[in-house]
Every structure is written in C-alpha cells, then in structure tokens.
C-alpha positions in Angstrom: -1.3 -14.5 -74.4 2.1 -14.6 -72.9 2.3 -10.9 -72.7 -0.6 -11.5 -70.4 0.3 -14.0 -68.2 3.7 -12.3 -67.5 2.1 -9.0 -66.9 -0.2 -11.3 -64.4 2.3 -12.6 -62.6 4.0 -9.7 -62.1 1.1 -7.8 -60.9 0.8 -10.9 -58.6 4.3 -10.7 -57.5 4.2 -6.8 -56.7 1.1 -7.5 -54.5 3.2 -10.2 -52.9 5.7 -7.8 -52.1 3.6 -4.9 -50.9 1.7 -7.2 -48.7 5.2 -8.4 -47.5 6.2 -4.4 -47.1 3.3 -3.7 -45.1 3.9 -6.8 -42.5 7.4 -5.4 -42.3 6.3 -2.1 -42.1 3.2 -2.5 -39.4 5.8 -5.1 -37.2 8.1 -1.9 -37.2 5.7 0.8 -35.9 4.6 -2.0 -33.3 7.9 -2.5 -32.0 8.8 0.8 -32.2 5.6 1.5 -30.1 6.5 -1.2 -27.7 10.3 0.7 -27.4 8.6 3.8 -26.3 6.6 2.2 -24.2 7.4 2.4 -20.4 7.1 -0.9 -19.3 10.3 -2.3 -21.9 12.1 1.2 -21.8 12.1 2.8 -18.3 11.4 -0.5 -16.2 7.7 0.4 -15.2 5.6 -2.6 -14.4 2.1 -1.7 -14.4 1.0 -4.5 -11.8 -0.7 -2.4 -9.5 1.9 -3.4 -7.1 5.3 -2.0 -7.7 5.9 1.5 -7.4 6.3 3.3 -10.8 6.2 6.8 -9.7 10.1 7.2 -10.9 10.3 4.9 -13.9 7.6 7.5 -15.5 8.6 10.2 -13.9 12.5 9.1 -16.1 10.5 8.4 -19.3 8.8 12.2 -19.3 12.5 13.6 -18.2 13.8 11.3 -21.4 11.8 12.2 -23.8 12.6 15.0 -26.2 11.1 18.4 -26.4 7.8 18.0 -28.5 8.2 14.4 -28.7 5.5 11.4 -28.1 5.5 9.1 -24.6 3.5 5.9 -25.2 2.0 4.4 -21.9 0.8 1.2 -22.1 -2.6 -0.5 -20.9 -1.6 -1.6 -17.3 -2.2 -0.2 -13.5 0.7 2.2 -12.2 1.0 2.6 -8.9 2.4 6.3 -8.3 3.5 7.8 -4.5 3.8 11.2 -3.6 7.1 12.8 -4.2 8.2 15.5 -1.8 10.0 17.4 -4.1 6.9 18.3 -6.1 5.3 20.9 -4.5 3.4 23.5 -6.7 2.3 27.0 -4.4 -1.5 28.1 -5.6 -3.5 30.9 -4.2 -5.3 28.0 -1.9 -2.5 26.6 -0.7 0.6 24.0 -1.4 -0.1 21.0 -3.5 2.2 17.7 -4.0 2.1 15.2 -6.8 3.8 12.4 -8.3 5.2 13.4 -11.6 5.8 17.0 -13.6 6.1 17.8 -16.8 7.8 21.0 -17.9 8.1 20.6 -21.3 6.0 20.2 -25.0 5.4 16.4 -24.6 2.6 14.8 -25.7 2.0 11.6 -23.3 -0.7 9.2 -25.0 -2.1 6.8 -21.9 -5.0 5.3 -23.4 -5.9 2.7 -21.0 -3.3 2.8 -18.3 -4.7 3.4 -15.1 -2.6 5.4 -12.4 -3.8 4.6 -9.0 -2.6 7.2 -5.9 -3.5 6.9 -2.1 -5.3 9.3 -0.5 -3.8 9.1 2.7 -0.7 10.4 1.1 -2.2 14.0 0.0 -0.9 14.3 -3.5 -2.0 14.2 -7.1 -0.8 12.9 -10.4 0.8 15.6 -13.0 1.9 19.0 -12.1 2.4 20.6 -15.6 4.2 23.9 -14.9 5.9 27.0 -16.5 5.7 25.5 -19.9 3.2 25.0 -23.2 2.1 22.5 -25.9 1.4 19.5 -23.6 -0.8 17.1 -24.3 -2.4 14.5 -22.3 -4.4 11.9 -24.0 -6.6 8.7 -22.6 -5.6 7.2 -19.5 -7.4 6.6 -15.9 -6.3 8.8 -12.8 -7.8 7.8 -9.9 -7.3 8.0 -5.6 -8.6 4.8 -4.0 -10.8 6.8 -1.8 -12.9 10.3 -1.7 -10.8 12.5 0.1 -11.6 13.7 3.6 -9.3 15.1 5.2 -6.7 18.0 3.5 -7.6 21.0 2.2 -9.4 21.7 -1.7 -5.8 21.3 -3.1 -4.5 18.7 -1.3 -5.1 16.0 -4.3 -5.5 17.8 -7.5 -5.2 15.2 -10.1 -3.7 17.8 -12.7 -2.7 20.8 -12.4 -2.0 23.2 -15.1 -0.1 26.4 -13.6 1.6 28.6 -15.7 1.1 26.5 -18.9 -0.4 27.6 -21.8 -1.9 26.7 -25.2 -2.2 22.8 -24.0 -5.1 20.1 -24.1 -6.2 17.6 -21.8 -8.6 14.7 -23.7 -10.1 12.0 -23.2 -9.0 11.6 -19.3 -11.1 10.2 -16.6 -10.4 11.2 -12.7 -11.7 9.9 -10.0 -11.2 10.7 -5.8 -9.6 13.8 -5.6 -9.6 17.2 -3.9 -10.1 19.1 -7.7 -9.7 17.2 -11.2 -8.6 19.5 -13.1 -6.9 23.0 -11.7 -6.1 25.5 -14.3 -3.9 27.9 -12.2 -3.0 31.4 -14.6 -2.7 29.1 -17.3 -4.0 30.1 -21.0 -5.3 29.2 -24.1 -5.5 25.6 -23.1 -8.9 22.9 -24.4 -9.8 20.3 -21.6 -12.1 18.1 -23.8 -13.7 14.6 -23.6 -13.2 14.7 -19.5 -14.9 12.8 -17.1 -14.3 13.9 -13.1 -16.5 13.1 -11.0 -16.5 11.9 -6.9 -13.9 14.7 -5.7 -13.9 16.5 -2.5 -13.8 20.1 -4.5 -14.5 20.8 -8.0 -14.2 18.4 -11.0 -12.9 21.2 -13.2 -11.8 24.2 -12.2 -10.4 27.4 -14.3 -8.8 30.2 -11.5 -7.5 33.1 -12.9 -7.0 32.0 -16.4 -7.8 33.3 -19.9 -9.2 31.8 -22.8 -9.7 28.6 -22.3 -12.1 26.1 -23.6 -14.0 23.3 -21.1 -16.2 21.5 -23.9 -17.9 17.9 -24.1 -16.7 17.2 -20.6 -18.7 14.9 -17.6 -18.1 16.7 -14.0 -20.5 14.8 -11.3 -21.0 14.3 -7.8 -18.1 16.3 -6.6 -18.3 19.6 -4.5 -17.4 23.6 -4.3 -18.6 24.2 -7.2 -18.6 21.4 -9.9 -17.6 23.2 -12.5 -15.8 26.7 -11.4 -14.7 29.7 -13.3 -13.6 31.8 -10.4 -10.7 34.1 -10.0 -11.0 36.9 -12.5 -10.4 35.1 -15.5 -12.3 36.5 -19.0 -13.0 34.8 -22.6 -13.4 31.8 -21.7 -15.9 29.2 -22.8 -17.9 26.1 -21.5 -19.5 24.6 -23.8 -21.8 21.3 -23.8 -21.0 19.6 -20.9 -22.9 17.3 -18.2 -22.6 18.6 -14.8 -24.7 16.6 -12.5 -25.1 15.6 -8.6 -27.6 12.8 -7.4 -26.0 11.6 -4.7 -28.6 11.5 -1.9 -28.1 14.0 1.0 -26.0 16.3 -1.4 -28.6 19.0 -1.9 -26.5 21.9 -1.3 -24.0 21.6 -4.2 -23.2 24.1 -7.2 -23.5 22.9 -10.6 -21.5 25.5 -13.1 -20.3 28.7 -11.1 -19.3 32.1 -12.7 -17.2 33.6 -10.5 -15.7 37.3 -11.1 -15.7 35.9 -14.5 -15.5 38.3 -17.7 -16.7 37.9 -21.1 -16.8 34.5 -20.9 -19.6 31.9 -22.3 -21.6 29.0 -20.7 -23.2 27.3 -23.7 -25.3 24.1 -24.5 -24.8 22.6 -21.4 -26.9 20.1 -19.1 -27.3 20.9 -15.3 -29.2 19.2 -12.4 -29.4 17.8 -9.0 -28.0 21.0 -7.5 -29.1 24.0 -5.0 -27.4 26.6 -7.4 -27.8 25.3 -11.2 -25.7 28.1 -13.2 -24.3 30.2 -10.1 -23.4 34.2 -11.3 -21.2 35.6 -8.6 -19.0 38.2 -7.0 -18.4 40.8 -9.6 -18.9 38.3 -12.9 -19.4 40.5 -16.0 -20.4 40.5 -19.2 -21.0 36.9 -19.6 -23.0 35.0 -21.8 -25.2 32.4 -20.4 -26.8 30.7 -23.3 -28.9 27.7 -24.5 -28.4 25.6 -21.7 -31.1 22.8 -20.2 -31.2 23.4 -16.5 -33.5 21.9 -14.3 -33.8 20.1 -10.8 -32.2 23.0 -8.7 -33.2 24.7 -5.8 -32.2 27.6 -8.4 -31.6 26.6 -11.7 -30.1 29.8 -13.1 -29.1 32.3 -10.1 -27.7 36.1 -10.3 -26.8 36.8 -6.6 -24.6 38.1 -4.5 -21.9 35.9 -3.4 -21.7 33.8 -0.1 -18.4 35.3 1.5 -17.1 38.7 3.0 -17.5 42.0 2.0 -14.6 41.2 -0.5 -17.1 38.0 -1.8 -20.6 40.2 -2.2 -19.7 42.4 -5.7 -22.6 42.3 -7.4 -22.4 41.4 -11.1 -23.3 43.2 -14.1 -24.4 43.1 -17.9 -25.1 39.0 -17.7 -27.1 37.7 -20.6 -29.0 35.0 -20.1 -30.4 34.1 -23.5 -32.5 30.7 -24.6 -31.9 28.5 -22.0 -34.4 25.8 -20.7 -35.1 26.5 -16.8 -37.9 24.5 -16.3 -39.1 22.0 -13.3 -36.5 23.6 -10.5 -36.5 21.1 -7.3 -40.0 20.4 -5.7 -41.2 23.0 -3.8 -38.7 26.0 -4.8 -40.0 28.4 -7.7 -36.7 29.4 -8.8 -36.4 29.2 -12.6 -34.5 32.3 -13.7 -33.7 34.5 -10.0 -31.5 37.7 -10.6 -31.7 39.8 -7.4 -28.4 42.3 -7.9 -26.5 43.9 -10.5 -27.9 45.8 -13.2 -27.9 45.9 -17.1 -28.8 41.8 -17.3 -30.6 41.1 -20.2 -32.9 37.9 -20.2 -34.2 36.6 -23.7 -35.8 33.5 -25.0 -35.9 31.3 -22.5 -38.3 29.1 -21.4 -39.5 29.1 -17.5 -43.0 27.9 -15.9 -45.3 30.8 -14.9 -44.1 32.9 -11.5 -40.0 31.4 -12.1 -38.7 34.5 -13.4 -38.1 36.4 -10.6 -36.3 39.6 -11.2 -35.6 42.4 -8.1 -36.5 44.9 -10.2 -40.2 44.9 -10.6 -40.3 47.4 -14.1 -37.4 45.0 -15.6 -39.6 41.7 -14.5 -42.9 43.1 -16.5 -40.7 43.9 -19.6 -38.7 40.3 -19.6 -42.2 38.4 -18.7 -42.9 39.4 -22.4 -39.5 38.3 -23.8 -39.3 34.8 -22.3 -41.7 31.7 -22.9 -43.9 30.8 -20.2 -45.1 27.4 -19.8 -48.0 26.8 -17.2 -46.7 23.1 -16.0 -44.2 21.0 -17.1 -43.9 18.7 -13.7 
C-alpha cells in the first residue's frame, strides 16, 4: 500500500514537472519567435503608417545564410528604393527589398502595402538559391496604369534557383510573379490576381513547377510560359477572368515552350483558353477543364512579327474537357499550323474540333468524344 502511494505521487510529481517543462519550454520558443520578429528586433512597426522598407530590408541583411526571418501579423508600409534596380529582357524594374541569399522569410499574415504611383515591387530575389517565401499579403493600393509590364513586379526571381514561393497572395501589380532564367524553383498555393500583365509568369526558365495556384483577372497572358524555357510543369491551377468588358484576355499561354506540361487545370472567361504559340514544342497539354473562351484550346500562329509567327510542332493535347466555348464561337479544340499534333480523348461538342488539315480532322473525329449539346 505504501509502495503504491509513493510510486503515485511520484508519477504525480513528474507530470508536475513535465507540465512545468513544457510551459517553460513553449514561453521560450514564443519569445524566441517574438526576438526574431521584426517589429522587437529591427524596429519595424507594422502600422500601415511608418515606413518599414529599411528595418526589413536590415532584418533579411542580418539574418544568417540558410537561417529563418519571422514577420509578424501587421501592415508594412514599403517605398521604392532606387538602388534596387533588376535589368530583364522587358525592361528595368525597382523594388523595395532583395534578398541574395538562402533565407527562408515566414510572413504569414503580414501585409506589405506599396504605392503605385511609385513604380516598384516588393522582393527582388537575385543571383542566389534556396529561398523561401512563405504566407504573407503583397499588395499595390491600385491596378497599375501607367509603366510598362515590369514596372511593379511583386517578386521577381532572376537568376535564382531551386527556391519556392507558397502560400502568397498579390494583388495590383504589373506581373506577380516573374521568373527571369531562374530554375528548379515550386511556386505553390499562389493567389495573383488584378495585375496590369500576367499573374505568373515563367520567361526563359527551366524546370519549374506552378501548381495549386489562383491567377485571375489580370492581363498578357494570365498565366505565361514564354521565352524558350522547357520541362516545365503547370499543374492544377485556376486561371480565370470575369471582369466585364475583358473579353480579349489569355488564360494559360505556351509560348516557345519545350517539353513542358499543362495538367489538371481549370480555365475560363478568356478569348484564348490554353494559347500554343510561336515555336512551342513538344508539350503536353493534358486533362484540363476549359470552357467559356472564344477558343478554349488554340494551336496558332502567334500575334507579333515575323520573329513572333513560328509555328509549333508535336503538341499533344490529350483528355481535356473543351466543352461550351463563349456563345456564338465554335472553337473547342482549333489547331491551324504546325504539324505532328496529336489529339486524344478529349471531349468537344460536335463541329469544335477544327483541325487545318482536313485528313488529320477525319482521323481525330474518331479519337475524341463528341457530345451533341452541353449548353
């Protein structure tokens, strides 16, 4: 009986102290989250007000290589900084803060508010790899209208590789995201939507992955791969425009692209649904729901100069839904250049595939579904 009662209490006790361990331990990690944060260490205020475009621009600089920046709920107010200029193929583009080094920067729901007046974007990651940006708001108080397409990018990943971007929302600028000869990077989780240009846009990059992302009522092509980048892969995102007046818009556009994949993703509202373009080649184009476009899935020359009319070659367009393309146009599948296409398993209302070549068109209306009315 009193071997009991001992070995009670002293199971009591130890629960004591491991409940007392874990207060101590959980008060630690909180203030030790609270040190890293930006508003105790570096002086940022987060009021919306104050200008804290240097105090985070200080706590990226002090943080070590491969280390963890914690930015804490709150609105930051950046400004441009003219010393940030990054030179693209389109032009010169300013921002606020740069990162050049692995750093992972967790934002979850800090807000970073930029002025559009001012022509400039948020982070300019450059010349490095293994950044990662996670959470947070970016957003311009208004939709551009004035600049050019990269006048507010709100990031820009040039010359960065093997990187992710998740879970960030962008609103009111020229581009979202920019991924300038930058590789091996994942942009997941993304919402962009309202910019002047695209909402996501991969130029001249390799192997990167744009999944489970939201890209709406923006311009130039929603969703770009353009540039002459290959193996790359989109893959199950929402690309929409229903703005009214906005009918001549691009959803996803393939664009000198090579071996890359467009995959289980959900299109609408747009002239040019899945856009193939200028010299794209062997690309996969596959199970994707695309409806509510002048064209919902489009092989065609390109809308440029001689330079901007290659016509593309071996695209596969395999089990996708085309069906009910905008009212009056009959434009489920349309390929009208290139050769070696191959068109399989998809599903189009009667008299939408249109194919130029006539003996390719009688041998692909028996390898597709045909549905008589789906309106």
């Amino acid at each position: 009986m009193i071997y009991k009662k001992f070995r009670n209490m002293l199971l009591y006790m130890l629960g004591i102290c491991g409940l007392v361990a874990v207060l101590i331990m959980g008060q630690h990690s909180f203030f030790a989250e609270e040190k890293n944060g930006a508003k105790t260490q570096f002086g940022a205020k987060g009021d919306g007000v104050t200008d804290d475009t240097k105090a985070i621009q200080r706590a990226i600089d002090e943080t070590p290589i491969g280390g963890e920046l914690h930015i804490p709920p709150g609105i930051y107010k950046l400004s441009k900084n003219p010393n940030l200029k990054a030179s693209t193929g389109y032009g010169d583009s300013y921002f606020a803060l740069k990162i050049s080094k692995p750093i992972t920067i967790r934002m979850d729901q800090a807000i970073f508010k930029t002025e559009s007046a001012g022509e400039y974007g948020v982070f300019w990651i450059m010349a490095t790899a293994d950044v990662h940006l996670k959470g947070g708001f970016l957003m311009g108080d208004t939709l551009p209208e004035t600049g050019s397409l990269v006048s507010h990018i709100a990031i820009l990943l040039q010359g960065s590789q093997e990187s992710l971007i998740e879970d960030v929302y962008t609103k009111n600028y020229s581009q979202g995201i920019h991924l300038h000869h930058a590789n091996n990077n994942v942009i997941r989780n993304v919402t962009s939507e309202f910019n002047y240009g695209s909402g996501i846009i991969n130029f001249a990059s390799d192997y990167n992955t744009i999944e489970s992302c939201v890209v709406r009522n923006s311009g130039d092509g929603h969703l770009s791969l353009f540039g002459g980048g290959k193996h790359n892969l989109v893959k199950g995102c929402m690309v929409t425009e229903d703005r009214p007046g906005y009918t001549d818009q691009q959803g996803i556009t393939v664009e000198s692209e090579k071996e890359s994949k467009i995959e289980k993703n959900v299109v609408s509202g747009f002239y040019y649904g899945i856009d193939i373009k200028n010299g794209a080649e062997s690309t996969v184009i596959k199970g994707n729901l695309v409806y509510n476009n002048e064209y919902n899935i489009a092989v065609r020359p390109g809308d440029g100069g001689e330079n901007l009319m290659a016509p593309s070659h071996a695209i596969s367009i395999l089990n996708n839904l085309a069906v009910n393309p905008r009212d009056s146009s009959e434009r489920g599948i349309y390929i009208n250049i290139g050769d070696e296409h191959i068109v399989q398993g998809n599903t189009v209302e009667e008299n939408q595939l249109i194919l130029r070549d006539k003996e390719l068109r009688n041998r692909y209306l028996k390898e597709n579904f045909m549905v008589s009315d789906t309106k």
